[in-house]
PDB file as gemmi writes it, atoms N, CA and C in Angstrom:
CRYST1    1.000    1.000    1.000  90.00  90.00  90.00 P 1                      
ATOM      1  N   UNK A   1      89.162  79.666  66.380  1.00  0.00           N  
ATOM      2  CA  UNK A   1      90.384  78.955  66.600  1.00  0.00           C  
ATOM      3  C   UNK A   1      90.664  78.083  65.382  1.00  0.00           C  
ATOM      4  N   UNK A   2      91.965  78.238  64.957  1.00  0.00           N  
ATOM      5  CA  UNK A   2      92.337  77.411  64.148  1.00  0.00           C  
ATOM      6  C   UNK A   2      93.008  76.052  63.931  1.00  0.00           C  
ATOM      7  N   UNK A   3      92.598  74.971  63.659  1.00  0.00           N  
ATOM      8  CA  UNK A   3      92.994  73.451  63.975  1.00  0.00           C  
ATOM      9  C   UNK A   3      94.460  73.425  63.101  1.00  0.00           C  
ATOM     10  N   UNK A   4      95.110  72.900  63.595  1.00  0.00           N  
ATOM     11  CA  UNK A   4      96.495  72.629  62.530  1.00  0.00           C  
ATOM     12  C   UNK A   4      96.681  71.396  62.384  1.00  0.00           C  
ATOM     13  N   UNK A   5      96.961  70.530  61.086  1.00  0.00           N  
ATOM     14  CA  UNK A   5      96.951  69.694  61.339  1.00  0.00           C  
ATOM     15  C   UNK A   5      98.620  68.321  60.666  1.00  0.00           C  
ATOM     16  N   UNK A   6      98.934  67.869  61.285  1.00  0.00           N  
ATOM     17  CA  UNK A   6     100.375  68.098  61.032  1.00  0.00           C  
ATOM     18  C   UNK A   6     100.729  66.610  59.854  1.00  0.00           C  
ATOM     19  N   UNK A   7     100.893  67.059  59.019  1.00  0.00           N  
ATOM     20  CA  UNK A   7     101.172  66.228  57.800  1.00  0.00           C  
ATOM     21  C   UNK A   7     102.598  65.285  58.121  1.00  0.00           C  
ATOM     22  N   UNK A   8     102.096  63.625  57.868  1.00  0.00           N  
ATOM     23  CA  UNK A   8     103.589  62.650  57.728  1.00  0.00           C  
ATOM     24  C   UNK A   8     104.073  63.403  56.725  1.00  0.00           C  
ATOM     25  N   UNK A   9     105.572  63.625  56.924  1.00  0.00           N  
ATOM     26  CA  UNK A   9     106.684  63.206  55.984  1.00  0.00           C  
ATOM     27  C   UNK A   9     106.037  62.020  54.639  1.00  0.00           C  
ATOM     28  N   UNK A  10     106.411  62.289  53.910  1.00  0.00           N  
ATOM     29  CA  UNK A  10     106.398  61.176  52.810  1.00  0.00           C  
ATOM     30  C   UNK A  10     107.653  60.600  53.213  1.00  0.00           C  
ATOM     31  N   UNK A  11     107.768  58.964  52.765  1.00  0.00           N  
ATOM     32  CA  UNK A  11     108.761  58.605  52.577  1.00  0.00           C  
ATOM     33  C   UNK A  11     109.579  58.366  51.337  1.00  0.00           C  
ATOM     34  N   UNK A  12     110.537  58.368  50.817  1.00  0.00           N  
ATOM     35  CA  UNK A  12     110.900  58.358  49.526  1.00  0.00           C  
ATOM     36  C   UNK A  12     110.737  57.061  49.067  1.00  0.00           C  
ATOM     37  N   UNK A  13     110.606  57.296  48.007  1.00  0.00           N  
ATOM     38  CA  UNK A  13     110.392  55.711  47.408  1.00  0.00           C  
ATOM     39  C   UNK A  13     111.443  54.581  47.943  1.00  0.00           C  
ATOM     40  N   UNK A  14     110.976  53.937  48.469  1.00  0.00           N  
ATOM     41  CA  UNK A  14     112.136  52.573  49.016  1.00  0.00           C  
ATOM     42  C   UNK A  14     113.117  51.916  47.523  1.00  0.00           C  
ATOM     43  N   UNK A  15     114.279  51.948  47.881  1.00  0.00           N  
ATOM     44  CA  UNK A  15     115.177  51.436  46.355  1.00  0.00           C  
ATOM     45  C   UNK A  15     115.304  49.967  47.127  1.00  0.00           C  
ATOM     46  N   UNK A  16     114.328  48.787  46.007  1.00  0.00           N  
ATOM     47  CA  UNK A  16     115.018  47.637  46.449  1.00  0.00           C  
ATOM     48  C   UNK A  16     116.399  47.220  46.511  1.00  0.00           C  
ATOM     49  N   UNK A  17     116.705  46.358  47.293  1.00  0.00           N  
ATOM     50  CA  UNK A  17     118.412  45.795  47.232  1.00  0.00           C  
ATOM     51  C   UNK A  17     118.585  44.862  46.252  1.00  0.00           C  
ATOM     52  N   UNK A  18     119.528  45.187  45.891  1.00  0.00           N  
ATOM     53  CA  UNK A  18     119.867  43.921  45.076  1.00  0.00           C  
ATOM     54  C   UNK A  18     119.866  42.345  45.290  1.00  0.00           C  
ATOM     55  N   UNK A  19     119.529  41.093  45.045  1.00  0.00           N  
ATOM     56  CA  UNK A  19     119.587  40.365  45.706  1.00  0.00           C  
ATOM     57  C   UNK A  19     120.606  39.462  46.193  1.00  0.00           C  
ATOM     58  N   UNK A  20     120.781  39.215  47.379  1.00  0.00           N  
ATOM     59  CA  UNK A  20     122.020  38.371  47.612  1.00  0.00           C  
ATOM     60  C   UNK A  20     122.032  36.817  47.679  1.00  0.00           C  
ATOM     61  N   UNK A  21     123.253  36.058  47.387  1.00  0.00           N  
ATOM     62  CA  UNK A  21     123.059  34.908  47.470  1.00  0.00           C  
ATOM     63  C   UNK A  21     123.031  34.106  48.710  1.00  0.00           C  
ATOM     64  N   UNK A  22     122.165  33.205  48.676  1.00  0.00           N  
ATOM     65  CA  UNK A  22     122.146  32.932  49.984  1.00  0.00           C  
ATOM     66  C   UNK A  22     123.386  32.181  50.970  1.00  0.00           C  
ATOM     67  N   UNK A  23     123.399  32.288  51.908  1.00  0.00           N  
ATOM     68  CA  UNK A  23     124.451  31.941  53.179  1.00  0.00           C  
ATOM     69  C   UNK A  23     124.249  31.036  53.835  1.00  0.00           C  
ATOM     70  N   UNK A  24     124.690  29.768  54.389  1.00  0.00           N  
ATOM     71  CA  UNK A  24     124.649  28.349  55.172  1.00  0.00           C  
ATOM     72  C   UNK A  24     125.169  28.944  56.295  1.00  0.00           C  
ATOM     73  N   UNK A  25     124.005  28.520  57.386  1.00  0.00           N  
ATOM     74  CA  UNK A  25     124.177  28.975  58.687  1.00  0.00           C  
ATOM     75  C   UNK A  25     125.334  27.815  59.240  1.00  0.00           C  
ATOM     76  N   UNK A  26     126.221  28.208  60.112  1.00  0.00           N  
ATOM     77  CA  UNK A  26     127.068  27.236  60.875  1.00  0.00           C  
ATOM     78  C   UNK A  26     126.557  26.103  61.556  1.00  0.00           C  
ATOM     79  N   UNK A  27     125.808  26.746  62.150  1.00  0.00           N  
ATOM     80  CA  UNK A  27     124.967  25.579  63.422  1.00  0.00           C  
ATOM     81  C   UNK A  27     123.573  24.637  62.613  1.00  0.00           C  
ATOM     82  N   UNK A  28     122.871  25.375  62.022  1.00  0.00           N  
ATOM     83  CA  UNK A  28     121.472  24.434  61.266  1.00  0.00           C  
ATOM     84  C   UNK A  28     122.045  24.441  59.954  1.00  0.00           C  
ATOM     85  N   UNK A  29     123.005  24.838  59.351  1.00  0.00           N  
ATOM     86  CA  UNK A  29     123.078  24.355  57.847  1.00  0.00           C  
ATOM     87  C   UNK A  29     121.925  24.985  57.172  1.00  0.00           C  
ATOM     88  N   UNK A  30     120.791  26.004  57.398  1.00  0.00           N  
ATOM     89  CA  UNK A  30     120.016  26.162  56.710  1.00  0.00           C  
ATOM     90  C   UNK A  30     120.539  27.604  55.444  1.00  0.00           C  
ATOM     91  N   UNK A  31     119.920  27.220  54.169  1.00  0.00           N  
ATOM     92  CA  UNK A  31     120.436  28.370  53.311  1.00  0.00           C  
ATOM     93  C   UNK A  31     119.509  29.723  54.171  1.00  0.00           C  
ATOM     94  N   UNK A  32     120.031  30.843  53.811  1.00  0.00           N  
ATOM     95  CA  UNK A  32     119.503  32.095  54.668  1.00  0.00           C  
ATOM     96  C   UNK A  32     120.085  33.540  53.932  1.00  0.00           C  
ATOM     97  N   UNK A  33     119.215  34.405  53.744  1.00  0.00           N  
ATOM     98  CA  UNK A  33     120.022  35.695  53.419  1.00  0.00           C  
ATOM     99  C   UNK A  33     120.652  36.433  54.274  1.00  0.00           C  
ATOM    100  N   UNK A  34     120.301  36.335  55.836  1.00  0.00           N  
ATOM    101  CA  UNK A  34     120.928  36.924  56.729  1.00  0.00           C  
ATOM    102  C   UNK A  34     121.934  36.531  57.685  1.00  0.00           C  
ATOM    103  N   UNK A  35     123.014  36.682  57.598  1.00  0.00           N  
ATOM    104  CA  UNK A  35     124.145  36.100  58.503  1.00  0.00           C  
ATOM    105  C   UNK A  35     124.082  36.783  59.548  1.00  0.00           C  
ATOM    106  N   UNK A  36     124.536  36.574  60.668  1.00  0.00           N  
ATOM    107  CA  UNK A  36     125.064  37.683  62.154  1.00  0.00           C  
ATOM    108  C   UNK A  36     126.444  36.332  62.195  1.00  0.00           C  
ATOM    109  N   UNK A  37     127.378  37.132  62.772  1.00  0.00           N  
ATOM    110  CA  UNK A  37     128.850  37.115  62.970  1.00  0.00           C  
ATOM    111  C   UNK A  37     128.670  36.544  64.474  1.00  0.00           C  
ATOM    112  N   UNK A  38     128.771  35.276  64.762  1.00  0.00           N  
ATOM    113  CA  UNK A  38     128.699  34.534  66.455  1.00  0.00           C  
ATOM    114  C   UNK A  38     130.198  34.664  67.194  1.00  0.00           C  
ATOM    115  N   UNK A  39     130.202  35.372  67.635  1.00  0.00           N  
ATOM    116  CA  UNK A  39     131.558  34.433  68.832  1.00  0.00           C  
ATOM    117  C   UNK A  39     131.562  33.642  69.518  1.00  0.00           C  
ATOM    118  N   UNK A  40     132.495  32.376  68.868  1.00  0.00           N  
ATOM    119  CA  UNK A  40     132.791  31.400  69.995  1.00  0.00           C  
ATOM    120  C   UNK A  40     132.950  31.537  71.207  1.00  0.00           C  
ATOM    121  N   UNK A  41     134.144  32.234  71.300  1.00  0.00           N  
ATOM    122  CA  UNK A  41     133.964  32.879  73.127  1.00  0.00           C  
ATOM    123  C   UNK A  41     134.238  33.880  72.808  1.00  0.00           C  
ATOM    124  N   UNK A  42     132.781  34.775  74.065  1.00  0.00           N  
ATOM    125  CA  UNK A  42     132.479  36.014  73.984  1.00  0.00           C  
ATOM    126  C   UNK A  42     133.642  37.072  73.605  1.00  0.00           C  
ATOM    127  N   UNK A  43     133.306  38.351  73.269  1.00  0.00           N  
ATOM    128  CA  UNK A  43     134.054  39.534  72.611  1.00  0.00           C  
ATOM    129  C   UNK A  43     134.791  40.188  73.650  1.00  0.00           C  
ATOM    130  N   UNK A  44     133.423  39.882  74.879  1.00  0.00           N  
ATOM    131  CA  UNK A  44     134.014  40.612  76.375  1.00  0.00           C  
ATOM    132  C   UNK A  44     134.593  39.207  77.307  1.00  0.00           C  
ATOM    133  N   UNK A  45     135.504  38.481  76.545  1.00  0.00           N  
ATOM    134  CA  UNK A  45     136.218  37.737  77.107  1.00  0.00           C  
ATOM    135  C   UNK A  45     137.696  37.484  76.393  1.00  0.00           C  
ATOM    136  N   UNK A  46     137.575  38.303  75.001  1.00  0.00           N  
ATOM    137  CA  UNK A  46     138.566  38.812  74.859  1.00  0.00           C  
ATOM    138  C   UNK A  46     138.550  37.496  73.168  1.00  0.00           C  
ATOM    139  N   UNK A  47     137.401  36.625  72.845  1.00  0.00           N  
ATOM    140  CA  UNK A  47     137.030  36.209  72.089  1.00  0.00           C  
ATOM    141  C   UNK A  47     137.374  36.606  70.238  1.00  0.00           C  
ATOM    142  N   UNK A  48     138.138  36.222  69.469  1.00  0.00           N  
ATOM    143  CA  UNK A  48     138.436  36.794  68.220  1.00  0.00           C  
ATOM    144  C   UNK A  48     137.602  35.644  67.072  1.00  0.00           C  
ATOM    145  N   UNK A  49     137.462  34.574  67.664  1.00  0.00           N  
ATOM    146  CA  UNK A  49     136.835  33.545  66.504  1.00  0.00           C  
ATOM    147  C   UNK A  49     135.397  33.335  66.075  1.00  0.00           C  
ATOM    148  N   UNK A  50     135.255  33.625  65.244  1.00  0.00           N  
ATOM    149  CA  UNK A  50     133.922  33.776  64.537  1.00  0.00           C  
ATOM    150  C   UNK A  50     133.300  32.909  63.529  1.00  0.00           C  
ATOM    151  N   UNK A  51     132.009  32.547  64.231  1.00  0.00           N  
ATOM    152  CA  UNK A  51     131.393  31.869  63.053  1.00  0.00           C  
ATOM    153  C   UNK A  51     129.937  32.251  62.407  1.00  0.00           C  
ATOM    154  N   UNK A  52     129.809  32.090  61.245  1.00  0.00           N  
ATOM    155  CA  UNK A  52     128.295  32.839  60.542  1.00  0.00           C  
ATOM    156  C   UNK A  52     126.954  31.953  61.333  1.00  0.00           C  
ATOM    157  N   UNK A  53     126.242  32.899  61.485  1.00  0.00           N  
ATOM    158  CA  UNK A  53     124.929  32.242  62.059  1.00  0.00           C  
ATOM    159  C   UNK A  53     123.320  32.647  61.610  1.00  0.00           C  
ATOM    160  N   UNK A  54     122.467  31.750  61.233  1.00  0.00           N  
ATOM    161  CA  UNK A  54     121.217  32.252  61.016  1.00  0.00           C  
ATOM    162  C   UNK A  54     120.530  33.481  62.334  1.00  0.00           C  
ATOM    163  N   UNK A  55     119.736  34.342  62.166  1.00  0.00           N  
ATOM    164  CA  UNK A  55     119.711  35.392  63.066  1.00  0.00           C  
ATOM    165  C   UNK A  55     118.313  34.713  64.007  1.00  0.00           C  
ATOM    166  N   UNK A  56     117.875  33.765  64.153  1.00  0.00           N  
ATOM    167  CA  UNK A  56     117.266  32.856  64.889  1.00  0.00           C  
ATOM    168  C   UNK A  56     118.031  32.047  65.915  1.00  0.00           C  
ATOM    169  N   UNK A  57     119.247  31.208  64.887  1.00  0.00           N  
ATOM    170  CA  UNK A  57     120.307  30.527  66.019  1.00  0.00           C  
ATOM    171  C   UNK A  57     120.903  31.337  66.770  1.00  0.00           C  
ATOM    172  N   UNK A  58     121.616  32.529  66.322  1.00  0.00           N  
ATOM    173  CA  UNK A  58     122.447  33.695  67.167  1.00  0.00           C  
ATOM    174  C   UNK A  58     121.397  34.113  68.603  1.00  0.00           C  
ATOM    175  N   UNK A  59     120.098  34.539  67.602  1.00  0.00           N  
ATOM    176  CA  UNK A  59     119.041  34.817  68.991  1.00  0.00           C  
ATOM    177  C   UNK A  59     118.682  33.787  70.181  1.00  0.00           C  
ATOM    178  N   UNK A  60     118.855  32.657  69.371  1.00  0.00           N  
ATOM    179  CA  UNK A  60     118.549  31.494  70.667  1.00  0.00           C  
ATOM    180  C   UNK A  60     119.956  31.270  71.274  1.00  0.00           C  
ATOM    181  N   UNK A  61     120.742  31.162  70.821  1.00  0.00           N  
ATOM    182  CA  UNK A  61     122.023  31.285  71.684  1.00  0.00           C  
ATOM    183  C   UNK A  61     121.930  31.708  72.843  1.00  0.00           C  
ATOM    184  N   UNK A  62     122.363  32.949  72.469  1.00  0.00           N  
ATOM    185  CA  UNK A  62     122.226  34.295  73.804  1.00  0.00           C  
ATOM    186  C   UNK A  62     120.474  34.324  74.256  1.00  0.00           C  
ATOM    187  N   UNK A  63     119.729  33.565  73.748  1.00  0.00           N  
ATOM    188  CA  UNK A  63     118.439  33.292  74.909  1.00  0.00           C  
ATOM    189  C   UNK A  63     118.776  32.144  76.012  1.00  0.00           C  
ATOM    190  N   UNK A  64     119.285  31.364  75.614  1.00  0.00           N  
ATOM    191  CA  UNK A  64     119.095  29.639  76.387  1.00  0.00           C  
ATOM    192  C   UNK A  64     120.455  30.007  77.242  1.00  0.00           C  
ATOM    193  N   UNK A  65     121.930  30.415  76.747  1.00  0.00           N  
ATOM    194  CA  UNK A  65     123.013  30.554  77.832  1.00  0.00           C  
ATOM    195  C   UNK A  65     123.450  32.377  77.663  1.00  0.00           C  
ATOM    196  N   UNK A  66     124.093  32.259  79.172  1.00  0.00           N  
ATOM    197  CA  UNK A  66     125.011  33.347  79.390  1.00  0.00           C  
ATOM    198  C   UNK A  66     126.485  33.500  78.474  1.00  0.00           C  
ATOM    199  N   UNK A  67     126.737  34.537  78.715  1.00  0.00           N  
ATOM    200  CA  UNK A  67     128.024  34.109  78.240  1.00  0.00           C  
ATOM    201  C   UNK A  67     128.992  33.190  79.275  1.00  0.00           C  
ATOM    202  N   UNK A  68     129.295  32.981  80.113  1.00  0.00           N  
ATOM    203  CA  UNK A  68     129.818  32.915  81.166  1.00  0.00           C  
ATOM    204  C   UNK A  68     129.794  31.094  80.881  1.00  0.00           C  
ATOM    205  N   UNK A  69     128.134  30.566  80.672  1.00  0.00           N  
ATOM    206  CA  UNK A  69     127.992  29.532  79.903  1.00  0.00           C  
ATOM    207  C   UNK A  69     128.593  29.108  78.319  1.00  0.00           C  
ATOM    208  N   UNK A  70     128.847  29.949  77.317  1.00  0.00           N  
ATOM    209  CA  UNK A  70     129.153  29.989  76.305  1.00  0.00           C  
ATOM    210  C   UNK A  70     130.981  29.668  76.180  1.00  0.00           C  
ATOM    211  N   UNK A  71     131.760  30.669  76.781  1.00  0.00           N  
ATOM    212  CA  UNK A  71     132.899  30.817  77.510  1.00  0.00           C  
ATOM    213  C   UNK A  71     133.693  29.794  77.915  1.00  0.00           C  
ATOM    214  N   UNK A  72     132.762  28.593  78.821  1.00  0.00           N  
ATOM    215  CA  UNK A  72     133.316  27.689  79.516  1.00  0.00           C  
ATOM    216  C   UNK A  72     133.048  26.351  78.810  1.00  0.00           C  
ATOM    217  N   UNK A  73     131.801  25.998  78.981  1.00  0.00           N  
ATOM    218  CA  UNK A  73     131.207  24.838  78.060  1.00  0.00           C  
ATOM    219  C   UNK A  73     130.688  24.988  76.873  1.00  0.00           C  
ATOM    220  N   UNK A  74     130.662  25.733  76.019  1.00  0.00           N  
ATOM    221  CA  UNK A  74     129.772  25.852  74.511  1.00  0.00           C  
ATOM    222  C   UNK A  74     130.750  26.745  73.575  1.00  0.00           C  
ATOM    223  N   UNK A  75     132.339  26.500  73.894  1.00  0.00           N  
ATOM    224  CA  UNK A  75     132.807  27.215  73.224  1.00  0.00           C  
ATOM    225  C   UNK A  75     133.175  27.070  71.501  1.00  0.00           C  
ATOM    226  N   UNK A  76     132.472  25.626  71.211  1.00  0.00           N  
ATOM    227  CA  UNK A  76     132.678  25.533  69.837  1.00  0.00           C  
ATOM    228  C   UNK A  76     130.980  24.722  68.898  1.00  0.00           C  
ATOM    229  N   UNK A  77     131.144  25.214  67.422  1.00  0.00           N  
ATOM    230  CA  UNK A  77     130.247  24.640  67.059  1.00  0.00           C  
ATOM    231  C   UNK A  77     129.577  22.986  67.676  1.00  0.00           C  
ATOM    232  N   UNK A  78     130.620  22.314  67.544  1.00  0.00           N  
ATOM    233  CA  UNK A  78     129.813  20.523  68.079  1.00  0.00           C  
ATOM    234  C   UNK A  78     129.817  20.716  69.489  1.00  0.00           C  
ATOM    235  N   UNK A  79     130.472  21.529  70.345  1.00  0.00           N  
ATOM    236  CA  UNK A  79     129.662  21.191  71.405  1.00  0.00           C  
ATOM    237  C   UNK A  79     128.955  21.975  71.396  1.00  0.00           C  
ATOM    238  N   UNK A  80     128.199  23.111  70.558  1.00  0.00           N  
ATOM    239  CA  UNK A  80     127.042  23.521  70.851  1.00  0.00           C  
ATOM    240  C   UNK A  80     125.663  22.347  69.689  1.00  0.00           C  
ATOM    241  N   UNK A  81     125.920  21.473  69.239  1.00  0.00           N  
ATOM    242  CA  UNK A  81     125.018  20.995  68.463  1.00  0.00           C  
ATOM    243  C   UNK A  81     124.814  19.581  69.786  1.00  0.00           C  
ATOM    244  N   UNK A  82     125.998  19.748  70.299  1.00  0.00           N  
ATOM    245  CA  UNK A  82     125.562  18.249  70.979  1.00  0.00           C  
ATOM    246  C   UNK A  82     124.404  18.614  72.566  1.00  0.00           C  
ATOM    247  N   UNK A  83     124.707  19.806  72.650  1.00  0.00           N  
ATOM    248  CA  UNK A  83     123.806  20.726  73.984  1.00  0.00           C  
ATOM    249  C   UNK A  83     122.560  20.237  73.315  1.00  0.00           C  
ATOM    250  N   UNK A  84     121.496  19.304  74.656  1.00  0.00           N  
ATOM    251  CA  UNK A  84     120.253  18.882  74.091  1.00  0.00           C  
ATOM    252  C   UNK A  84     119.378  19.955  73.974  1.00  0.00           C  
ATOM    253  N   UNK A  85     119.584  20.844  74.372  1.00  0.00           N  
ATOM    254  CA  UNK A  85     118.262  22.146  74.154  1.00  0.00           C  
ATOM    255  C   UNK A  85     118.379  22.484  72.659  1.00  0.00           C  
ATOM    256  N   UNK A  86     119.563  22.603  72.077  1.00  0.00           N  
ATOM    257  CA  UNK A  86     119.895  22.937  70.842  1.00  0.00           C  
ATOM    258  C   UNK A  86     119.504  22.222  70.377  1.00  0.00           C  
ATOM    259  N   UNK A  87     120.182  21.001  70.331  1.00  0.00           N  
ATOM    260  CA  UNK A  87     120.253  19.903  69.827  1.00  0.00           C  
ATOM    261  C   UNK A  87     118.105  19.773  68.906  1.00  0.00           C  
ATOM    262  N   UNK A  88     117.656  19.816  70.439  1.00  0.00           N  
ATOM    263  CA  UNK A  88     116.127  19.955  69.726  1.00  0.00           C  
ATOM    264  C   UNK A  88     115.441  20.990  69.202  1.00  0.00           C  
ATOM    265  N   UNK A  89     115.691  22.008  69.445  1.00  0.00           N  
ATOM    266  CA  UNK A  89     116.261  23.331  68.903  1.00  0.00           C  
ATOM    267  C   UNK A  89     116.224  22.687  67.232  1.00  0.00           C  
ATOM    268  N   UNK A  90     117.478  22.690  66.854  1.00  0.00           N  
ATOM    269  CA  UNK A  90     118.302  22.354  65.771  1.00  0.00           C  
ATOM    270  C   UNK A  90     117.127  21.317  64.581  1.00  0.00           C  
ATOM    271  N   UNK A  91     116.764  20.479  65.643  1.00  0.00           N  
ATOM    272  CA  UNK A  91     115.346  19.584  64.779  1.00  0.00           C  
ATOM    273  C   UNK A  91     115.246  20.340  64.394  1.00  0.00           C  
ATOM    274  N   UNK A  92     113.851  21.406  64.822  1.00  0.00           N  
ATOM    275  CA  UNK A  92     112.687  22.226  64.459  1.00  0.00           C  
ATOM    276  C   UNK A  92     113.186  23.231  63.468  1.00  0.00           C  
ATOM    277  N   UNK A  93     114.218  24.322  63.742  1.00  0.00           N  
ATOM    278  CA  UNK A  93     114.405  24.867  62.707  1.00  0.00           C  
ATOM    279  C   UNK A  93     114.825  24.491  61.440  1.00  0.00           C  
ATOM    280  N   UNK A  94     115.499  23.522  61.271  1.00  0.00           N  
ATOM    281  CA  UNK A  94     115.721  22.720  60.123  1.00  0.00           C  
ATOM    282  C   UNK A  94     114.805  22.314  58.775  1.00  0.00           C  
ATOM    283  N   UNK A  95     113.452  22.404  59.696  1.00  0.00           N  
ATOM    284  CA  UNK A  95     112.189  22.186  58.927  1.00  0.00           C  
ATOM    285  C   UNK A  95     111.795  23.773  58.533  1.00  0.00           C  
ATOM    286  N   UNK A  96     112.230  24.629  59.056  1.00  0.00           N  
ATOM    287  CA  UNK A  96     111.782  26.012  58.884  1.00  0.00           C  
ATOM    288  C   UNK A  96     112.201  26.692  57.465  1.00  0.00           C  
ATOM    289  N   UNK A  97     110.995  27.331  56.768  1.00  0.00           N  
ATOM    290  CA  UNK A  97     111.736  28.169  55.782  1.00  0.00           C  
ATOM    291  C   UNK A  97     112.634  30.012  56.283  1.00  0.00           C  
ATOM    292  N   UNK A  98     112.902  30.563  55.347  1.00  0.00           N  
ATOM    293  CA  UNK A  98     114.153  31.561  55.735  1.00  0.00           C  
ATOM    294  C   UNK A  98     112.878  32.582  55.752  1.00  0.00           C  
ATOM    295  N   UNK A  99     112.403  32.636  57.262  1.00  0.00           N  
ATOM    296  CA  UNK A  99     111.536  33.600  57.291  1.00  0.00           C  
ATOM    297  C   UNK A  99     112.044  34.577  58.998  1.00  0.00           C  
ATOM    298  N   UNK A 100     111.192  35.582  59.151  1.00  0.00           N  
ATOM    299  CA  UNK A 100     111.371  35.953  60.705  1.00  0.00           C  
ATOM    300  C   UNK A 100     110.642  34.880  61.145  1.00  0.00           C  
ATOM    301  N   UNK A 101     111.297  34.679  62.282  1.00  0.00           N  
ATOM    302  CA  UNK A 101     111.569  34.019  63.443  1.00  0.00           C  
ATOM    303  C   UNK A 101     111.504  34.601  64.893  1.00  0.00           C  
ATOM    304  N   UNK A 102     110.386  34.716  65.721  1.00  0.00           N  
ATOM    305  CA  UNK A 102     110.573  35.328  66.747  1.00  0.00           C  
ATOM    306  C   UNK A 102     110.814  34.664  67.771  1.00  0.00           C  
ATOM    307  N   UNK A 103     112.337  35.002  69.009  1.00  0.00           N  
ATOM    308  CA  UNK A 103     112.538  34.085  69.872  1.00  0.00           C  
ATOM    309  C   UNK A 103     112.714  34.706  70.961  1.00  0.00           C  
ATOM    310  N   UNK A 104     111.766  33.746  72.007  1.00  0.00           N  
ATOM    311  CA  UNK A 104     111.760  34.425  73.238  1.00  0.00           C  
ATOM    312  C   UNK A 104     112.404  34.823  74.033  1.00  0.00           C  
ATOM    313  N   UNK A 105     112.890  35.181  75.239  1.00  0.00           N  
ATOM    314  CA  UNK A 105     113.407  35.535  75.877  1.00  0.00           C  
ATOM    315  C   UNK A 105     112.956  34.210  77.406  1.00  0.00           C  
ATOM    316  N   UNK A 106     114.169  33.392  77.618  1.00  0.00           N  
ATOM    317  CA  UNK A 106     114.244  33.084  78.466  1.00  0.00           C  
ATOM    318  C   UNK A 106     114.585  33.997  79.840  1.00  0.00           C  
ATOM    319  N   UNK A 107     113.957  33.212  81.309  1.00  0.00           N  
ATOM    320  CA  UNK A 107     114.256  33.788  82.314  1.00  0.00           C  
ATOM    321  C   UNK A 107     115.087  32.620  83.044  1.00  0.00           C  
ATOM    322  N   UNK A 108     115.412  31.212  82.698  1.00  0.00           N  
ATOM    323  CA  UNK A 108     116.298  30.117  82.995  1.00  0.00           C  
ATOM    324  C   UNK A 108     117.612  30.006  82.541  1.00  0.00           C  
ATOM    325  N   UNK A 109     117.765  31.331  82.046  1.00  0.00           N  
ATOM    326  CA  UNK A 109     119.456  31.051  81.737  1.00  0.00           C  
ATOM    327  C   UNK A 109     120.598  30.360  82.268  1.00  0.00           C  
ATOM    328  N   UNK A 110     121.179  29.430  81.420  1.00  0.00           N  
ATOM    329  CA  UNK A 110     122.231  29.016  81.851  1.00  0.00           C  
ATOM    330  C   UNK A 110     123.709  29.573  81.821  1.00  0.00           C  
TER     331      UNK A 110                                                      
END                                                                             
């Protein structure tokens, strides 16, 4: 019997990116290479206004509220800086350099 044995793909050489300049998040002010595009109020609420966000703040967003929360009470930058979860939130990353960031997944959504 003959064993076969099944060879990875190579991958092609990775072409670095060019580098970009960095981006000031809306909510922490921190410099960052990666923006994500936030809606003030949600997209599926018919939402058009947009603001740039570090991909940590965007993730804790949509961890800590619903939209439904976002929508009604958190529909703009200061009142989302004045929300105390953020708010302490907002401390900590501030001190953070522009690295991944892994954020949990709440089950207390508001």
């Amino acid at each position: 019997m003959v064993k076969v044995v099944k060879r990875r793909k190579q991958q092609p050489d990775l072409i670095p990116r060019q580098i970009e300049q960095p981006k000031r998040c809306a909510l922490c002010h921190r410099e960052v290479m990666h923006i994500t595009r936030h809606h003030l109020i949600p997209r599926s609420k018919g939402g058009t206004e947009v603001v740039d966000l570090c991909v940590p703040c965007h993730k804790t967003l949509h961890s800590f509220f619903s939209n439904r929360t976002l929508l009604n009470e958190l529909h703009t930058v200061e009142s989302l800086r004045q929300e105390p979860e953020i708010a302490r939130y907002l401390e900590w990353i501030r001190k953070q350099p522009d690295r991944t960031i892994r954020v949990a997944r709440r089950r207390d959504k508001r």
